[in-house]
C-alpha positions in Angstrom: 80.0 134.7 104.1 80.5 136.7 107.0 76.8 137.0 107.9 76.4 133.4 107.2 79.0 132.7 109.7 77.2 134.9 111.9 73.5 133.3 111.7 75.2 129.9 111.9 76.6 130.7 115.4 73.2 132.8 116.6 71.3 129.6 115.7 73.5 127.3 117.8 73.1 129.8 120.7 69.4 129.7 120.4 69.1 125.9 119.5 72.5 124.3 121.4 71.4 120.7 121.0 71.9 120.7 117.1 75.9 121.6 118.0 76.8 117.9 117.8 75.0 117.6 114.5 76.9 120.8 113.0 80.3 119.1 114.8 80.3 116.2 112.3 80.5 118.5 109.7 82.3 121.5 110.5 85.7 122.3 112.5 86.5 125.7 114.0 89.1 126.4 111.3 86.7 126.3 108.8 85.3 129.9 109.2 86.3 133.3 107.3 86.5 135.0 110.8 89.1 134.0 113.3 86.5 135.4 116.2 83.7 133.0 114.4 86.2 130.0 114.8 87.1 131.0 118.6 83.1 131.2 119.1 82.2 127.7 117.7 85.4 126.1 119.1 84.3 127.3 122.8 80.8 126.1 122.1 81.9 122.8 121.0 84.3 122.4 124.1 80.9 123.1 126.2 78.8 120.3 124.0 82.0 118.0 124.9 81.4 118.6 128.5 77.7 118.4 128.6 78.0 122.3 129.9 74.8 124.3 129.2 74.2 126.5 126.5 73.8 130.1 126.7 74.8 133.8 126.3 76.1 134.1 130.2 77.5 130.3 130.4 79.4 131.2 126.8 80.7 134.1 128.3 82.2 132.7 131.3 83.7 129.8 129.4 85.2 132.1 126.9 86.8 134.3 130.1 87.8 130.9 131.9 90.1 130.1 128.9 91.0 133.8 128.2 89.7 134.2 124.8 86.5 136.8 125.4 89.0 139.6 123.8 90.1 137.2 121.0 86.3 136.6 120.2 84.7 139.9 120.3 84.2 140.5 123.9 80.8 140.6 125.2 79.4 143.1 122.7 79.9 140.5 119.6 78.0 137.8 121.8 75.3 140.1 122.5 75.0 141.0 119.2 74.9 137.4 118.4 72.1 136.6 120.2 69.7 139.8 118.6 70.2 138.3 115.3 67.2 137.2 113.4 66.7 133.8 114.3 65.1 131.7 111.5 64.7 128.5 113.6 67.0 125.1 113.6 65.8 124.3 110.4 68.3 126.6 108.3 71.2 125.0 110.8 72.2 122.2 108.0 71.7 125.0 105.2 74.5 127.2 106.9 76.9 124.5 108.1 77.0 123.6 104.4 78.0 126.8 102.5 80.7 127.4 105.9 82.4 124.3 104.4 82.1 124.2 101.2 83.6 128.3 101.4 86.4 126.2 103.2 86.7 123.8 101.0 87.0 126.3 98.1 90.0 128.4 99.9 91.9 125.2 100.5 91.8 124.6 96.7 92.6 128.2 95.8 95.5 127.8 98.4 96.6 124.5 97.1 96.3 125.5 93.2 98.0 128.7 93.7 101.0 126.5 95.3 101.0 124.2 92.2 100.9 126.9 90.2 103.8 128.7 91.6 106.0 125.0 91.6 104.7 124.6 87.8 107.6 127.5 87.4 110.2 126.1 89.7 112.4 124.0 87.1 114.3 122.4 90.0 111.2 120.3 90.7 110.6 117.1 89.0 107.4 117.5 86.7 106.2 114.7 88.2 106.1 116.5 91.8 104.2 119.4 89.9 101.4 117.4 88.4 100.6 115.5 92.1 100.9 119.1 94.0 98.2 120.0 91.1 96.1 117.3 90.9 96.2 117.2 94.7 95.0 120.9 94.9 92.0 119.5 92.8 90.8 116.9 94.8 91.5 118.9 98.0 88.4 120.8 97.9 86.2 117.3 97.0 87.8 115.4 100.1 87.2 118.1 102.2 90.7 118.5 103.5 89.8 116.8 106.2 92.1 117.0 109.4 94.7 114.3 110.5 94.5 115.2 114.3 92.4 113.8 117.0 92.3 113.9 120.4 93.1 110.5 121.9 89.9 109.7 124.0 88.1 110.4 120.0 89.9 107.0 119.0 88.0 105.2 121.9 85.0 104.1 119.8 87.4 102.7 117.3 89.7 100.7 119.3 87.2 99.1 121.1 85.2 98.3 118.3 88.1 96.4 117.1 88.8 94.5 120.2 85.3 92.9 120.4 85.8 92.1 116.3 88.9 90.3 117.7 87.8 88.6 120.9 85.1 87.4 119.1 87.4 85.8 116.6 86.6 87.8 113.6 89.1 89.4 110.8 89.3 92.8 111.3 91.4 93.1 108.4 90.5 92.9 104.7 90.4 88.7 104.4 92.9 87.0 101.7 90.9 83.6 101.9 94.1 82.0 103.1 92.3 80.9 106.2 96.2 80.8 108.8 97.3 84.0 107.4 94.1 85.5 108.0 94.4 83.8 111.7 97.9 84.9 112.0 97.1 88.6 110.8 93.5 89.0 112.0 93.5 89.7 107.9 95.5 93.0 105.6 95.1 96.5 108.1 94.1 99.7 106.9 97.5 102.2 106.2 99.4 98.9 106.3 102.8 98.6 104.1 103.3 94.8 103.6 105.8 93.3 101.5 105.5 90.0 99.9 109.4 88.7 98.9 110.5 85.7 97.6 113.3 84.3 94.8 111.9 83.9 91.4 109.6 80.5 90.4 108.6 80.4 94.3 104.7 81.7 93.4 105.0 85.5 94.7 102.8 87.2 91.6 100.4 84.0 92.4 99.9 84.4 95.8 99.2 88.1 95.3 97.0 87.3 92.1 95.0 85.1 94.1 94.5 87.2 97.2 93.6 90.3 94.9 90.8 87.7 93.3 89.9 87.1 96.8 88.9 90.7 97.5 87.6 91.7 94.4 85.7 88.7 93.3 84.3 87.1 96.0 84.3 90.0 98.8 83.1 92.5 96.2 85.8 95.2 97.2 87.6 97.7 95.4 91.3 97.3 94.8 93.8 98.8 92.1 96.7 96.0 91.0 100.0 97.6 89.6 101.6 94.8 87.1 104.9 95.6 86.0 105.9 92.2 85.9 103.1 90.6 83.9 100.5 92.4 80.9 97.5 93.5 82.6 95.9 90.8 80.4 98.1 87.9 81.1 96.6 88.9 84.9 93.2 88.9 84.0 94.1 85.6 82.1 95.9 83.9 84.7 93.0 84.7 87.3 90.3 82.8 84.7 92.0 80.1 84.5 92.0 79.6 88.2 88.7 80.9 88.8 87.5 78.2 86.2 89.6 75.2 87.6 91.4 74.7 84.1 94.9 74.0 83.2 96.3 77.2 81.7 99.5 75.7 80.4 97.2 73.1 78.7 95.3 76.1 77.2 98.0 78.0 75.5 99.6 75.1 73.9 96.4 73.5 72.1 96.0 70.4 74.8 93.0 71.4 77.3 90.6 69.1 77.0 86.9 70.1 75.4 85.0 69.3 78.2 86.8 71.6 80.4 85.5 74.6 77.7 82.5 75.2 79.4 84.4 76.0 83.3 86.0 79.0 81.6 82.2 80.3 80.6 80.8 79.7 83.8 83.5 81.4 85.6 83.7 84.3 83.1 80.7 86.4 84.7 82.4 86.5 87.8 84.1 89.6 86.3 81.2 91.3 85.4 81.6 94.6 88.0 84.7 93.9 89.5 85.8 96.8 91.2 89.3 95.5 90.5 91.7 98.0 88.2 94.7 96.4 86.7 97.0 98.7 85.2 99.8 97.4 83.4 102.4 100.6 83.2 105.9 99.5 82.6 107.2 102.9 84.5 105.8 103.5 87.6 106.4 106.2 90.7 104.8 106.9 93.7 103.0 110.4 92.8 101.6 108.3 89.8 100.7 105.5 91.3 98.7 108.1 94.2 97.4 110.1 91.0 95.7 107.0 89.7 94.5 105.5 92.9 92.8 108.5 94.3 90.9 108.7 90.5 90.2 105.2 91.0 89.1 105.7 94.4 86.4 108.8 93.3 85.0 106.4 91.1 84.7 102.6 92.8 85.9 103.3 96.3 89.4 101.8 97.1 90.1 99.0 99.4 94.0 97.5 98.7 96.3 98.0 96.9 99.1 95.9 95.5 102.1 96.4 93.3 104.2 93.6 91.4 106.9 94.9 91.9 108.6 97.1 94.3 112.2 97.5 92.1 110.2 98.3 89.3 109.2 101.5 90.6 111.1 104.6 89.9 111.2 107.3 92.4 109.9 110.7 92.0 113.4 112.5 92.5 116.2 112.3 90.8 118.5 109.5 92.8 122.3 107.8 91.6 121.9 105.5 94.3 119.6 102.7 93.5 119.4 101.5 97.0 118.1 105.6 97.9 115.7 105.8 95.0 114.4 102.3 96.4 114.0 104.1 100.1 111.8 106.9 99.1 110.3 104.4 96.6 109.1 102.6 100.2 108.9 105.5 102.6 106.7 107.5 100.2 104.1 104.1 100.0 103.8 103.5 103.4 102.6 107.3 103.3 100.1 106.5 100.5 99.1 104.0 102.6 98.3 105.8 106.0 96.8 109.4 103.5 94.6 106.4 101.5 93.7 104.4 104.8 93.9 100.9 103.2 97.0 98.4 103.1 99.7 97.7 100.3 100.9 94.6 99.3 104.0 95.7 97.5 106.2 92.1 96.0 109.8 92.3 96.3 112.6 90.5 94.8 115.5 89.1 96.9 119.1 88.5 96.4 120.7 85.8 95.5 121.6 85.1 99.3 119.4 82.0 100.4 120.7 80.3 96.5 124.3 80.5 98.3 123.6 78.5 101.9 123.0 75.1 102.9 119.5 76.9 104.3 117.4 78.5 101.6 115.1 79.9 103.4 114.5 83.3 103.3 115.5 86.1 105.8 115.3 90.1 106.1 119.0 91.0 105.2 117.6 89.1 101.7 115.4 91.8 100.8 117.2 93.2 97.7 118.3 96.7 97.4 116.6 97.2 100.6 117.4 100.4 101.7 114.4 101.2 104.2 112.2 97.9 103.1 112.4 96.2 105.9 111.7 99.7 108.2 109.4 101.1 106.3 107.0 98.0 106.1 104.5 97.2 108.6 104.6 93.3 107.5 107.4 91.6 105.6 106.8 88.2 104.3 108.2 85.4 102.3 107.1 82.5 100.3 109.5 79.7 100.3 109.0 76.3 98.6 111.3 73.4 98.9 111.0 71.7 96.1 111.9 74.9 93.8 115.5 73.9 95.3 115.5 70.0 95.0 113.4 67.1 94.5 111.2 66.3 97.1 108.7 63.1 98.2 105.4 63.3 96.7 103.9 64.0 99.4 105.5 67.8 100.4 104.8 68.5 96.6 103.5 71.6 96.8 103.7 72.2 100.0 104.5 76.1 100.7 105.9 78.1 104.1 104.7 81.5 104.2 107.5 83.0 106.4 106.5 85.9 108.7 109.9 87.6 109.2 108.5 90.9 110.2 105.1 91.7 112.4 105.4 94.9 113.4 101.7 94.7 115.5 102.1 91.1 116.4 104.1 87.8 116.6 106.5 86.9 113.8 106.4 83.1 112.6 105.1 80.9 109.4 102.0 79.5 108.1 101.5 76.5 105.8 100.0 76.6 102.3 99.5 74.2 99.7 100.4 75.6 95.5 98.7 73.8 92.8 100.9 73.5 89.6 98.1 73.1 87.4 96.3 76.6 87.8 99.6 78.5 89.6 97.7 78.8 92.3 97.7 78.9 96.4 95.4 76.9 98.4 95.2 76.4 102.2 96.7 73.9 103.8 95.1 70.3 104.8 92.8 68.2 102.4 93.9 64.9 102.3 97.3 65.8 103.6 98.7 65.8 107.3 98.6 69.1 108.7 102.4 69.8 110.5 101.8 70.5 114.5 101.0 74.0 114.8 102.5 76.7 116.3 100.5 78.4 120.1 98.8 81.3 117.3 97.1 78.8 115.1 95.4 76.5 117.9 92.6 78.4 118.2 90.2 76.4 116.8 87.0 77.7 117.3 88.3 80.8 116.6 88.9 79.6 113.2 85.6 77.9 112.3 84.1 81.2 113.7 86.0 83.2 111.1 84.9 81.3 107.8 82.5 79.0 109.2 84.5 75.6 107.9 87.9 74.4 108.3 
C-alpha cells in the first residue's frame, strides 16, 4: 500500500491539475503513511490557493508551514519525483485502492470496538448490535468526515438563497401549500414534532404528508407506526388516495359505483419507496439500524414516527420523563448523521382539556423532558369543533399552530379535514379564507411554488 501511496503522490507532482479530481475523493487522513498524508495535505492547500505545482514550490510551502521534517525532508520529495511515472491515467486507479485501504481500517477499527463492547455486560445489547452494525456499514459510507471549513459551505448556502428568493421550497414539500410557504417545506437533519390531543387528526396529517412524498414526489421515506397496524396505514392511505368513504367500507355501506376509485388508485403503490414498519417496541439504535438498511436499498428522504412516547430508550431509565429526553436528543442526532428531517407525533397532556382556551401550547407537550429543546419545529393541530359544536361553516376547519421555529417565524396556518376520508386538505375552496398573517401574503410567491392556488 505503501508504494501505492507513493506513485499516487509522484503522479500528482508530475500531473498537479488532476489534484482537484483526486480531492473529491480522497482526504489526507486516508493514507497508511503519516508523511504521505502531510505530502497530499500541503499539495491540496497549494490547489486551494491556485499556487503552482512543483518539487521546489512543494518544498517551500512545506518549510513555510514547518512540516518539511514531518514529511520526509527534501530527500523523500526528491525521491518522489524519480519514481516511475505511468502517466495521469493510473491517477483514478490509485486514488481508489488509497480509499478503499481506508475504508477497510475504519471497519477493522470499528468491528474490533464492537467486538470488545459485545463482552462488556454493563452495555445494553441493544448499544452492542448498532456499534456492530455501524462498524459494518462504516467501510460502505466511506466514513466520511463531518468537518468543513466555512468558506466550503458557500456553494450551498447560496444555492439555497436563490431557491428561496425565487420562491421555491427548499425543503421536502408536504402538499399543504401554507405550511410549505411558512416552512419553505421539511429541512434536511430537521427534528419536527407534530402534537396534538387525541381525535384532533395528528396520525392523518402525518399519513397524508408521508403519501405526499412517497406517492406523488416519488421519494424515499421509512414510517414508524406504533399507533396503528402497518396495514390499517396502508389501508387508510387507499382509501384517501381513491376518494372513498373508509368508514362506509368497513361496515358493508360504500356504495358499488365507488368500487372501481379503489382500483384506479391501487397502482399508485406499485414502487413506492415508502417502508411502513409496524413494531410495537421501538428505540432509537433500532429505529437507525433499520433506516440506514432501508437507506442502502431505496435511498432515504423523511422519516416519521407515530409516536414519540411509544419509543423506549436504549438505556436503562426509572424516569420516564429522562428515558423520553434521550428518546429526543438521540433523534435529532439521527437526523443531522442521516441528513433528512423527522416528523416524530407527540401526545399532550390533558392541559388545554382544563382551560377556557384549548388551544395548544409548549408546556403541553407531555412528558417533555428535552421535546420542546431538542426539536427544530414543534407543531400542533387544533380543531374546534373536537371541543364543541360549531356552525357549519368552520366544520372542518383546522389551525396548524407553529409554537416553535427554531430557523424562522413562529405563527399558524389554516387547513381544511375531510371526515369522510380522515384526511387534510388546504384551505380555501368554496370557503372564505381568514385574513392572513405578513408570511402568507406572498402571492406570487405561492402560485410560483405549485403553479395554482
Amino acid at each position: 500500500m505503501i508504494d501505492v501511496e507513493t506513485y499516487l503522490l509522484s503522479t500528482l507532482l508530475w500531473f498537479p491539475e488532476e489534484i482537484t479530481d483526486a480531492a473529491l475523493t480522497l482526504k489526507p487522513e486516508d493514507f497508511t503513511s503519516g508523511r504521505h498524508g502531510v505530502v497530499y495535505a500541503e499539495l491540496l492547500a497549494m490547489a486551494s490557493r491556485g499556487t503552482p505545482v512543483d518539487l521546489a514550490s512543494l518544498a517551500a510551502s512545506l518549510t513555510a508551514s514547518g512540516k518539511l521534517g514531518v514529511a520526509g525532508g527534501h530527500d523523500f520529495l526528491m525521491d518522489l519525483m524519480e519514481n516511475v511515472n505511468a502517466g495521469a491515467a493510473l491517477i483514478p486507479e490509485h486514488t481508489r485502492t488509497v480509499k478503499d485501504a481506508s475504508m477497510r481500517r475504519a471497519m477493522r477499527s470499528a468491528l474490533q470496538a464492537a467486538l470488545e463492547a459485545v463482552g462488556d455486560l454493563t452495555r445494553p445489547l441493544a448499544e452492542v448490535a448498532g456499534m456492530a452494525e455501524a462498524a459494518a456499514l462504516a467501510g460502505v459510507q466511506g466514513g466520511e468526515s463531518t468537518e468543513k471549513m466555512v468558506w466550503e459551505y458557500m456553494p450551498e448556502v447560496f444555492a439555497v438563497m436563490e431557491r428561496q428568493q425565487s420562491g421555491e421550497v427548499t425543503g421536502l414539500k408536504t402538499g399543504l401549500f401554507d405550511l410549505d410557504l411558512h416552512l419553505s417545506g421539511l429541512q434536511k437533519s430537521d427534528l419536527i414534532i407534530l402534537g396534538g390531543r387525541p381525535r384532533m387528526g395528528k396520525t392523518s396529517l402525518a399519513t397524508d404528508i408521508a403519501a405526499h412524498v412517497a406517492l406523488d414526489q416519488g421519494k424515499s421515506l421509512a414510517f414508524f407506526s406504533l399507533e396503528m397496524a402497518g396495514r390499517q396505514i396502508v389501508e387508510r392511505t387507499l382509501f384517501t388516495r381513491a376518494r372513498v368513504n373508509g368508514q362506509q367500507l368497513r361496515r358493508g355501506k360504500l356504495p358499488k359505483d365507488q368500487f372501481p376509485r379503489i382500483q384506479v388508485a391501487t397502482p399508485q403503490f406499485k414502487g413506492a419507496k415508502w417502508m411502513v414498519d409496524g413494531a410495537t417496541s421501538l428505540s432509537p439504535l433500532m429505529l437507525l439500524s433499520k433506516c440506514r438498511r432501508h437507506r442502502m436499498k431505496y435511498g432515504l428522504d423523511l422519516i416519521i414516527i407515530d409516536n414519540i412516547q411509544k419509543m423506549k430508550s436504549d438505556f436503562r431509565q426509572k424516569d420516564r420523563r429522562l428515558e423520553v429526553a434521550e428518546v429526543t436528543n438521540a433523534l435529532k442526532n439521527i437526523a443531522k448523521e442521516l441528513d433528512v428531517p423527522i416528523l416524530a407525533i407527540s401526545h399532550l397532556s390533558r392541559g388545554p382539556d382544563m382551560r377556557a382556551n384549548p388551544e395548544p401550547v409548549l408546556s403541553d407537550l407531555q412528558e417533555s423532558g428535552n421535546i420542546e429543546q431538542d426539536a427544530d419545529i414543534v407543531m400542533f393541530v387544533y380543531r374546534e369543533e373536537v371541543y364543541k359544536e360549531v356552525p357549519d361553516e368552520k366544520e372542518g376547519e383546522t389551525k396548524i399552530i407553529i409554537a416553535k421555529y427554531r430557523n424562522g417565524q413562529d405563527g399558524h396556518i389554516m387547513l381544511r379535514f375531510n371526515k369522510d376520508l380522515c384526511s387534510f386538505e388546504n384551505w380555501g375552496g368554496n370557503r372564505q379564507v381568514p385574513p392572513p398573517s405578513d408570511i402568507y401574503k406572498n402571492e406570487r410567491a405561492h402560485k410560483d411554488m405549485y403553479g395554482h392556488q
